[in-house]
N, C-alpha and C positions, 0 to 999 in steps of 0.2 A: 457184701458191703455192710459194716458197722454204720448203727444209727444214727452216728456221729459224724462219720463219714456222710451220710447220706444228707444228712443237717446240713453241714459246708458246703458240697454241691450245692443243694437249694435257696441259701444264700446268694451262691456265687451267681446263680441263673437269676433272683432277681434281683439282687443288686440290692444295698445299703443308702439308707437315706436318714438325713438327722441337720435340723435345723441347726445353725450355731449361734444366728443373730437376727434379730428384728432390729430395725431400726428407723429415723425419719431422717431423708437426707434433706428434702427439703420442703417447707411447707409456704402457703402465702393464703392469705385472703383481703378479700376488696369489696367494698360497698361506695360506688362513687355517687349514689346519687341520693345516700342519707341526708338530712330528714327526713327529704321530701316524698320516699321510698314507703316511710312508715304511717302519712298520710294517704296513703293509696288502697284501695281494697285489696286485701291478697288473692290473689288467682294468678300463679306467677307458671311459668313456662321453665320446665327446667330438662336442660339438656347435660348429659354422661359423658364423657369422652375418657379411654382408657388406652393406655399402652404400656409396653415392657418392655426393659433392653435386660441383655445379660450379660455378666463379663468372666469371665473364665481366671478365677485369680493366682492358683495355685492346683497343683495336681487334685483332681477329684472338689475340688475347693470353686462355688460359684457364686457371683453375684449378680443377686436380679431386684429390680429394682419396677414399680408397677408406679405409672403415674396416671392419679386420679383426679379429671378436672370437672367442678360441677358447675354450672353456671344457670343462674335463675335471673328470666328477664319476667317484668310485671309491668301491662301496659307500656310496652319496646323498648321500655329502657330497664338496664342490666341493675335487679336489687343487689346481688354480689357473686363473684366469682369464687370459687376458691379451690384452691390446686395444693396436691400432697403427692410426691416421689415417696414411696414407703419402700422401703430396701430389706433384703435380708440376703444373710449368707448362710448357703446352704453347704454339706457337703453329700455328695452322691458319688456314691462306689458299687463300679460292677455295672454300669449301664452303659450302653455307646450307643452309636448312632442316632437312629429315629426314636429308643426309646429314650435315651440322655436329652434330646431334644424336646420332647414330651415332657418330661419332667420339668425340665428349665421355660417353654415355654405357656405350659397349662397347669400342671400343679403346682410349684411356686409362686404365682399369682394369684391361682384359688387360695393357699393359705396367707399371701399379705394382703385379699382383700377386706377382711373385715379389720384390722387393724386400720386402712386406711378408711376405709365409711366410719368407723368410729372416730377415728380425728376430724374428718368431714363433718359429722354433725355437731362435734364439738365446736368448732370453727363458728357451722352458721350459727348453735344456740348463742354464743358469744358475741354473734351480731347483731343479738335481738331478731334473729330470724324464728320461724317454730321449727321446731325439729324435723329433720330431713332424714327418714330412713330407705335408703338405697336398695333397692330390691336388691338380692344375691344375685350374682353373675357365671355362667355357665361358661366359664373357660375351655375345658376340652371342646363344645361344640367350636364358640370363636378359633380355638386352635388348629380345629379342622378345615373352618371356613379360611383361615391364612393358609392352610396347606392348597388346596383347593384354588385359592388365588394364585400361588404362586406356579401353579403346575397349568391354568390356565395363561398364564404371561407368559410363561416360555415357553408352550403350543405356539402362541400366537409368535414370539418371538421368531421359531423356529421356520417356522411358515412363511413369516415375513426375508428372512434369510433363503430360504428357498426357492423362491418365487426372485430373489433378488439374484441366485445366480444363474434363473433361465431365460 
């Protein structure tokens, strides 16, 4: 086999990946209980919420889309919200199944997270909040912990279907 040859094989085995678009599809933020938020001592409760959809747009061609919502309460009432869909389109060639799945669901959102913590903190500096930097987030593990969930629902599923035809 020429080295050339052997070159495209290994390609072919792991497959082509190249980002084509970053983008924000949609962003929002909310402070409903300014002034009175900013006479308060800061010691604020701040909860992370994240998830991803993806959409298959064209051959080898996908969009995934990572939506990051933060929200900080200080003494129970909410200083502000603020939420960012961060989008990109990728294209990935040469991957199928579980591994194209992987892709689309744990590393394409590994790399539109820091794009969306950076508008994140953009957001709350702009609300007179102090800057909010978001720990990094371990997507492959998450990605594992949803496969995990969903192989335990359909045990459980399974069982229950079982047990429903004895």
């Amino acid at each position: 086999m020429t080295e050339q040859a052997a070159a495209t094989e290994q390609k072919a085995t792991q497959g082509q990946f190249a980002v084509q678009r970053v983008f924000i599809k949609d962003v929002s933020f909310e402070s409903p209980n300014t002034p009175e938020v900013f006479r308060q001592a800061w010691k604020p409760q701040i909860n992370m919420d994240l998830n991803t959809r993806s959409n298959k747009l064209a051959d080898d061609v996908y969009e995934v889309i990572l939506t990051l919502t933060v929200t900080a309460k200080n003494e129970d009432k909410t200083a502000f919200l603020a939420e960012i869909q961060q989008g990109g389109i990728f294209k990935i060639e040469g991957l199928e199944g579980q591994a194209l799945h992987h892709a689309v669901g744990a590393y394409c959102p590994n790399l539109l997270f820091p794009y969306a913590r950076e508008a994140i903190d953009n957001l709350v500096v702009k609300g007179s909040f102090p800057a909010l930097m978001l720990a990094p987030v371990n997507f492959d593990a998450l990605y594992q912990q949803s496969l995990q969930q969903q192989a335990a629902a359909q045990a459980q599923e399974a069982q229950k279907e079982g047990e429903a035809t004895h």
